[in-house]
Structure formats: C-alpha cells, structure tokens
MIBATOR-978324 format. One record per residue (C-alpha): x, y, z. Coordinates in pm, whole numbers, plus 50000, padded with zeros to 5 digits. Layout:
<atoms>
XYZ;...
</atoms>
This chain:
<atoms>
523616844776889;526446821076880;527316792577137;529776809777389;529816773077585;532906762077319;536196776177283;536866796477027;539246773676873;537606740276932;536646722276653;532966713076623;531956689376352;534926698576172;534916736676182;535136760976454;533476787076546;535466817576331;534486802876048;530976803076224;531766843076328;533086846475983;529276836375814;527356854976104;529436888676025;528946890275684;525446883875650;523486884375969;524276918776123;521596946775968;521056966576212;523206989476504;521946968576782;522776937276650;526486950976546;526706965376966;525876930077034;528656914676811;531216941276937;530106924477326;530556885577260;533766889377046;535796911477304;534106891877612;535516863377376;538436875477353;538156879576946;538906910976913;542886917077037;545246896776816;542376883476613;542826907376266;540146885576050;536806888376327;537586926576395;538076934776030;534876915975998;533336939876280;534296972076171;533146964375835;529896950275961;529416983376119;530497001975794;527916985175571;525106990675798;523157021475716;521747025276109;525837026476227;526507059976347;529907076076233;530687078076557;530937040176608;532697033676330;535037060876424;535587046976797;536217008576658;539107021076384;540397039576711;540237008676970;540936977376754;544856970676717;546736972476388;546966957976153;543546952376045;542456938875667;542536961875421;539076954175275;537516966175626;539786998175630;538397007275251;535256997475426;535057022075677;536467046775444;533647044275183;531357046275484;532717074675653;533447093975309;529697112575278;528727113375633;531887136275788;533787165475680;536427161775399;539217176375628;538607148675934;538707122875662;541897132775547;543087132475935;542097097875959;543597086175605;546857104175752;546737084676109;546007050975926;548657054175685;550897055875988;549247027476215;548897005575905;552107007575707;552876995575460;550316972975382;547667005175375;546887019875125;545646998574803;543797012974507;540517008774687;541467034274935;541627065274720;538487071374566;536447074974911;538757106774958;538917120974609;534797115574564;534427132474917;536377164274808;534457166574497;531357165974653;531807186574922;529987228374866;534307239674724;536027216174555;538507243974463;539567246874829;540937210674863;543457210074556;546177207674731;545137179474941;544067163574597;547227171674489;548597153074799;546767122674715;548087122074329;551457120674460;550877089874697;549117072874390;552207082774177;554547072774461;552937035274547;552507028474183;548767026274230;547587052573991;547557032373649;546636997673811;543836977773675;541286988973747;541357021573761;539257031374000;541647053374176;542467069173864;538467076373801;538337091874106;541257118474086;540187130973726;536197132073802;537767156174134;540487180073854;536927179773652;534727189373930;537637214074101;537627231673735;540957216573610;539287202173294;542927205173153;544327187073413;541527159373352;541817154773009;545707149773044;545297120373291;542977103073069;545207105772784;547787092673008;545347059073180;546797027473013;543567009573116;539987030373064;536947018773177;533477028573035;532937046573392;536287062673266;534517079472945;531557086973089;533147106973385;535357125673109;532317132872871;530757145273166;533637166073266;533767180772899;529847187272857;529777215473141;531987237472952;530737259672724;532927245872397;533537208572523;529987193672384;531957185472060;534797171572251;532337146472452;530857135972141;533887124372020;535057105972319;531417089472318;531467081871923;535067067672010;533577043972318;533767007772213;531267002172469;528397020172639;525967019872862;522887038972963;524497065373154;527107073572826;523717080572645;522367099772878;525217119872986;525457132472580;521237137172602;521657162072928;524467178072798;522817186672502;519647197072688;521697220172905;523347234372624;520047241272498;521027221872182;517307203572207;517747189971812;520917176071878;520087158872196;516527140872027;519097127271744;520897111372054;517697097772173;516957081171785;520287068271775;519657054872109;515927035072022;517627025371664;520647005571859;518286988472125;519357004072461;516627006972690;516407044472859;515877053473174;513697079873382;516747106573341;516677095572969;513037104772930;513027137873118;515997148172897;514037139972579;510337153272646;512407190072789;513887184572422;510457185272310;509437214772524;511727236472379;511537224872025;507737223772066;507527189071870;503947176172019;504297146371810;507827135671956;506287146472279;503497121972281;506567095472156;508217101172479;505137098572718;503827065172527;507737052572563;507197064072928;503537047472978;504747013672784;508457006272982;507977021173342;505587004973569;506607029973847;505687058973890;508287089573868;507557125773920;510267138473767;509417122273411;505297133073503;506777170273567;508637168973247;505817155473056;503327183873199;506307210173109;506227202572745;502107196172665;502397233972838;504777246172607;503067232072291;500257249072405;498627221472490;497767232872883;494697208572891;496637179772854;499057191673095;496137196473348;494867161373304;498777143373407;498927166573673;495007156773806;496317119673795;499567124174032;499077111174356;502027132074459;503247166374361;506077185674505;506317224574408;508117218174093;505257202073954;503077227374069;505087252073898;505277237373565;501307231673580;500777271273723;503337285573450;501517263173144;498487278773254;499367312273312;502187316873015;501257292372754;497217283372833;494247304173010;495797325273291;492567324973510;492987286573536;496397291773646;495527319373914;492777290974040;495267264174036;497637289874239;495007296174447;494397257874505;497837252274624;497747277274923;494487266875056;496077232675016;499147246175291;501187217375198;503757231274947;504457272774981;505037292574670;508117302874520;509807330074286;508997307473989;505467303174084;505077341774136;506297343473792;503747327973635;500847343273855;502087380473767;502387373673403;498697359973414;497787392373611;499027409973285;497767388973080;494397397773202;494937429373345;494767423873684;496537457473832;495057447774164;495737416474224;498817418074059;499927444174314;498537420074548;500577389274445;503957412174440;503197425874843;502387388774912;506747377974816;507977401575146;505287403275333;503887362575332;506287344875165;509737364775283;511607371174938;512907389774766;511377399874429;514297395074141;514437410573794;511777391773634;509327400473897;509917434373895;509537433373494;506497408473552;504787440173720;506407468773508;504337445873177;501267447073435;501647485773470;501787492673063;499437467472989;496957491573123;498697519872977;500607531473298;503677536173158;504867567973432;504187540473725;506037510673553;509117536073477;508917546773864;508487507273969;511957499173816;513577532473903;513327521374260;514517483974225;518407478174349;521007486474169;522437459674037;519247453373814;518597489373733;519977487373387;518617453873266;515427466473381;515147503873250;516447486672913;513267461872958;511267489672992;511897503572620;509607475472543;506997488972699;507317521672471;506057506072140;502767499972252;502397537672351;504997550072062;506337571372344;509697579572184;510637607672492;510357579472777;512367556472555;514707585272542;514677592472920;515387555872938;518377551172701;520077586572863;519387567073180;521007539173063;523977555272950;524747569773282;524387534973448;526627520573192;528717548373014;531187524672899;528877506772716;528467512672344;525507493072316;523647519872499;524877548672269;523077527671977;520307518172185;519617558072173;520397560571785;517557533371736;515137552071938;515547586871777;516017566171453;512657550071517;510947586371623;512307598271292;514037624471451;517327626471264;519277659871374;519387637971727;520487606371513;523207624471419;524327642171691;524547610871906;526527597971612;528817624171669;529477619572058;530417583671956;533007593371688;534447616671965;534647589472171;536537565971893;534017540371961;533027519671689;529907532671528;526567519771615;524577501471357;522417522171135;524767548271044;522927537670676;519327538370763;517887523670511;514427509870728;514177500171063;514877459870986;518437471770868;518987487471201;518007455171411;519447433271205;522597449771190;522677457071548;522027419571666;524747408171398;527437434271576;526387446671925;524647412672070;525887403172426;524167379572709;523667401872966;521867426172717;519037404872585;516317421972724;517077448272481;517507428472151;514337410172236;512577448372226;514467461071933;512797428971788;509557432971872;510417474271761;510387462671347;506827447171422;505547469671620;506307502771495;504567510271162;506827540571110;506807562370762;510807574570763;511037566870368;510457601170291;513437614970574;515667595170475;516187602770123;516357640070252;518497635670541;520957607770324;
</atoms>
C-alpha cells in the first residue's frame, strides 16, 4: 500500500510520505475494504490523532465511496478528534444525508456544531440537511427544524453568500413543505441567483394550481438556461394538462438550439397523446431515433402511449415488439391502446401474454383496460371473470373505475337491474360518483324511472348538493314529464337554493349547456360527461310540451 519502513515525516526525494497519503486518499480508495485498510496503516502509523489533514482525508474517503456503510462513516466522525477539515465534515454530511433518518442527522449536525466550533458550519453544510427534510415521506413535519436551520444561516451570515447554495436549499424545502409564500419571498430577497435558483422556484410555482403563469415569467425573465429550465416549463405544462402550451415550449426550444433530453421527449410525445397530433408525434420519435443512441423505456412507453391514442394501436404494437425490456408500465400503455383506442381482442391476448409470461403481475390500470375491452365486445363472462381475478389472484381492491368498467359491461348487454345492483353494493365513499355514472347507462335503454331512482338516490347521498336537485329536473325534463319538472322546481325554491338550469326549457342543448356553464364541479364529472352524451343520445320530441306547459 504505502512503505511503512520510513517515518512519517522523513523526507524521501524531497517529499514525504503525507503528501504521498494525501494522493493515495483522494484517488486510490474505491472500495470499503480498501478504506478498512487505510483506517489500519494510518492509526498503526500514528496518522490519525493530532494529524487533522490524513483523517479528514479518511473520513471523506469513506464518504465518497458508495460500498461505505453509514455505519462506518458514523463510527470515524465519532472516534477521530476535533477539529477535523471542514470539506470532510460537508463530506460526510452529503453522504449521510439520503441514507439515515432526517431526525439522527439533525442530532449529528447538533453534536458537530458543538465539537467543531466555530470553524463548523460553512455554506456547504446546510443543504445536506435542508435536501434531506424535503425528501423525506412529510416535509411538513420538520418546519420547525427548517426553521432552526434559517436562523443559523441568518445568524452566521451564510444565507446570502455567493453561492447560494445554502440559500437553494432552504427555499426548494418552504416549496416542497408547502410554504410557496415563504419561497417566493426568499428569492426576492437572494442578492446572488443562480440558474439552479430559477429553476427550483419555477418548479416550486408549477405544482400549484395558478403558479404556471408565474413560472413562465420567472423563466422568460432567466438570462440564462439550461435544459432542465426547459423542461421544468414542458412538465409543468403537461401536468397541467396544458398539452398546446407545453409543444410551443418544445418549438421554442428546437428554434433556439438546445438539445433535449429523455424527460424532454416524454413530456412532448404525452403532449401529443393528448392533443392527438400524429404528425408532431412522429416529430418526436424521429427526434428520439436521430439524437439518442441509448435506449430508454420511459421515452419507448411514451411513444407507444401516444400512436395508441391517435388510434394508431399497430404502430404502438410494433415499438413495443422491439423492446428488449418492458416493465408493467409499458405493458399497460400497450394493453390500454389495444383495448380503449385499437381492437380489444388483441389487447385481451396481449393481457393474456403477460401472465403466462409470470414476470410482471397485473395492476388496477391494466384491469382497466381488460374490462373496458370485455365491454367493448361483450364479454359478460369473462368480464366477471377478470373483476373476481383483482381479490381473489391479484389481492386488490377494485376502485371506482372498475366498478363502472363492469356496470358499462352489464348495460352493454342490456342488464341495466344488475349494473344498478353492482354499484349499489360498492363502499360508500364511491356510491354517489357511481350511481351518478350509472345515468349514463339510461340513454341507451331511455329508461327515464331508473334514472329517476338514481337521481332520488343521489339526493339522499348528497342532500346538500344542488347539483343533484337539477340532475333530477334534467331527467324528468328529458322524459318530458313536466308536472314533475315543476314540482322539483318547487322543493328547490323552498329550499332558497339557486334554481337549476332549465327553468326555460327551450330543448335539451339549453339545459346542458346551461347546466355545465353554472353547476360544473370536479368531483361531479361523471355526470356532465352523461348529460353530454344525453343531447346526442336522446332523440326526444318535447317541442310540442313545451309551448303548452310555457
């Protein structure tokens, strides 16, 4: 290893042999063994006590190696006498930082802030701490230690030094912790701003439902960017479901020069997807094909997403024959372009392919798209099949959609009474998305007395809920049965709700278009999507009625 026949301090052709240790920690030690075997000669050499520079060099030998148990690294910062270099101490702390709980790396910030005053800590020594907390399953719960850690920036002067990594690190925690306000003020406040600055703030801004406009206008005021400022504004877009907006990000991007990456591609062929541009979707895998020599799954599982949503499922099927590799994700996105967007039998074979296969199980998603081919085709059988398969096989619990995935099976074979008993008898908690779900059912059967049952049904689930009352209107409204049109009309004026749409019935278009314009919330769009599909799909004759009845 090194020649243990000289003293450490001789002088051999004009160095010694630190600077010799100093070289052979730095560079040579890449695995655990070889850092055990270091630790050995330099305390047998007496390196270790009174020598700051060779332990420093040890401990952060044994930070940067990967193989180092925590536990090592742990026991040397415990053993080796103060003071030791900073750089090793910010080494150990980056090291330690993702591999043990936030709260004992706090404990051992504390205890070296006491051993190692007052040269510890610098800027350097922050982040580690601060990224730790904001990774860890509740940022929320460590605010206060956060909070802690602002102060001894603020205190030490270290919290607007150049450069500001420290300061990075505290506002990407307020912005994961949800204290976007709190975020936004220290960056207003950083003298010095980095691009990793702006691109932590954009990001920041981006997950909250009204801050996409604010993160373009931090990244239009950005001086410079890189690749991660683009993509940051692409996926933000994307998740926003803003696809237009995010492919003008990608344009801009190609006009200025800057070379995407894999996360830049997936965000523009989902963009695609949604938009169902095939045209810009064959841009994207050509773009793919001509700058990536690597292969990467997620871009392949992207690509096979969108030819499925342009309805383009053969495509799909021939990237997804080429993979050599395919987790269930990809399997998914190949089973549901099948089975939603191409030829469901296809997708029940390639379903079918996977089991036998036994190296990837199913999940929710995948049931998804098998039960909507089952309807597709009309399956009742094997539908029922797939659904007993979730508990019993696969131990899960159906959800919503595949409890509507099977009511669509039941009343695409006209059993209507068995998909209203189905979602009767689901929990709770989804009873009234699904009985509103099952109004859609109704208009292929015109059967105006379940959508009734359904809508009363509703209303006691829900009786706050004024959407319901109108929900009820509609369907009497769409029966042509006015006296009940009325009457309802009347239990909402007693009520002093505000009146449902409709109370001018001029056709049934008025009604929906009235009643998305005033009445739409999230968690009811089940029910706009069926009072949609209602204009379309009833053909009813209320002309006549209503000049009588108005």
């Amino acid at each position: 290893m090194v020649d243990t026949s000289t003293s450490p301090h001789s002088a051999a052709g004009g160095g010694t042999i630190i600077d010799d240790l100093h070289g052979f920690l730095r560079h040579r030690l890449r695995t655990h063994s070889s850092v055990l075997c270091a630790h050995a000669f330099l305390f047998r050499r007496g390196l270790l006590l009174g020598h700051p520079v060779p332990a420093g060099l040890l401990l952060t030998a044994s930070a940067c190696s990967a193989a180092s148990p925590p536990a090592h690294i742990l026991r040397l910062l415990r053993h080796l006498p103060p003071p030791l270099p900073l750089f090793s101490l910010d080494a150990a702390l980056r090291a330690l930082g993702p591999r043990i709980p936030f709260s004992a790396l706090l404990s051992l910030f504390a205890a070296l802030l006491r051993s190692h005053h007052p040269l510890f800590p610098d800027h350097f020594s922050f982040p580690p701490l601060l990224s730790a907390a904001a990774s860890s399953t509740s940022p929320r719960l460590h605010f206060r230690s956060a909070l802690a850690l602002h102060g001894q920036l603020l205190r030490r002067g270290l919290l607007f030094s150049s450069p500001p990594h420290a300061a990075n690190a505290l506002f990407h925690f307020y912005a994961t912790a949800g204290g976007i306000l709190s975020a936004r003020y220290l960056f207003d406040e950083m003298p010095f701003r980095d691009i990793a600055s702006c691109n932590t703030l954009m990001t920041a801004l981006a997950r909250t439902p009204s801050g996409l406009d604010a993160a373009r206008q931090v990244f239009e005021g950005m001086h410079l960017r890189n690749v991660v400022s683009w993509n940051v504004m692409i996926n933000g877009y994307v998740k926003a479901k803003q696809p237009e907006q995010a492919l003008e990000v990608v344009r801009w991007m190609a006009e200025v020069g800057v070379r995407g990456t894999a996360i830049t591609m997936v965000g523009a062929a989902t963009s695609c997807a949604r938009l169902g541009r095939l045209g810009a979707g064959r841009e994207v895998h050509c773009a793919f094909l001509r700058r990536f020599e690597d292969d990467n799954l997620l871009v392949w599982t992207a690509l096979i997403d969108m030819y499925g949503k342009c309805r383009r499922a053969g495509i799909a099927r021939k990237v997804f024959d080429q993979l050599r590799m395919r987790n269930l994700v990809c399997w998914n996105a190949m089973i549901i372009g099948h089975c939603v967007y191409g030829e469901p039998v296809d997708g029940i074979k390639l379903f079918q392919h996977m089991i036998a296969l036994g190296n990837v199980q199913p999940d929710g998603v995948t049931f998804i798209g098998v039960l909507c081919a089952c309807a597709r085709l009309g399956l009742l059988e094997d539908g029922k099949a797939y659904f007993e398969q979730m508990n019993t096989t696969y131990n899960f619990k159906p959800t919503f959609s595949h409890y509507w995935c099977m009511a669509n099976l039941y009343g695409s074979v006209g059993l209507l009474e068995e998909a209203e008993g189905l979602l009767q008898n689901i929990p709770e908690d989804l009873k009234a998305r699904a009985l509103g779900g099952l109004l859609g059912l109704c208009r292929f059967r015109r059967d105006w007395r379940l959508g009734e049952r359904i809508a009363l049904r509703l209303i006691e689930l829900e009786p706050s809920n004024n959407a319901h009352y109108a929900l009820l209107c509609n369907v009497y409204a769409a029966a042509g049965r006015w006296e009940e049109v009325h009457r309802v009309k009347a239990i909402m004026k007693e009520r002093d709700e505000r009146f449902s749409p409709g109370h001018r019935l001029v056709n049934l278009n008025e009604i929906v278009d009235e009643f998305k314009i005033r009445e739409r919330q999230p968690e009811n769009q089940e029910i706009y999507f069926i009072l949609d599909d209602l204009v379309s799909k009833l053909k009813l004759d209320c002309k006549e009625k209503e000049k009588n009845d108005f």
